[in-house]
Steps between C-alpha positions, in 0.01 A plus 500: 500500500341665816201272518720214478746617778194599710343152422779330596538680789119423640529112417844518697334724783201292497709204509542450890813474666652186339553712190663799698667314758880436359509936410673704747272776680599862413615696756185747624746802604636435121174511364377832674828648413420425113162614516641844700703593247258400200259739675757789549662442086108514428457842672837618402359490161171633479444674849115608407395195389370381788280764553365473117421142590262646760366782301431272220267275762270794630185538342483786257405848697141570318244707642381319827144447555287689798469307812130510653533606843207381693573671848505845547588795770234637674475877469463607867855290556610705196388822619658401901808477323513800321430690843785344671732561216355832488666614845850441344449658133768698589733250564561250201639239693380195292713204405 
């Protein structure tokens, strides 16, 4: 019964506007008002489903594989940081 209504409802779409031209055009305020309150009865009754539609989506959490880093740090910027830090070891003022 669905694949009829929704085939009917393509060849009447796809039809032009001689075939939809005597029906009355639904009020747009209406319409957002319907889908509203479809949205908030939807969330009323399941409240997490949402969020189980996203979980569902993600790709499963596995073990990821190593990156290969191709640049590096040179030491001797390494080691000037180190000596700057080094004057405030005392304080731990880090972010």
């Amino acid at each position: 019964m669905r694949k009829g209504l929704a085939w009917l409802l393509i060849v009447a779409g796809c039809g032009g506007s001689p075939v939809l031209s005597g029906l009355p055009r639904p009020n747009k305020t209406a319409a957002a008002g319907v889908a509203l309150g479809a949205a908030a009865a939807a969330t009323a009754i399941d409240p997490q489903g949402g969020q189980r539609m996203k979980e569902a989506g993600k790709p499963p959490e596995g073990e990821k594989r190593p990156i290969e880093v191709k640049e590096t740090i040179p030491p001797d910027l390494l080691d000037k940081m180190d000596k700057a830090d080094g004057n405030d070891a005392d304080d731990d003022r880090r972010p």
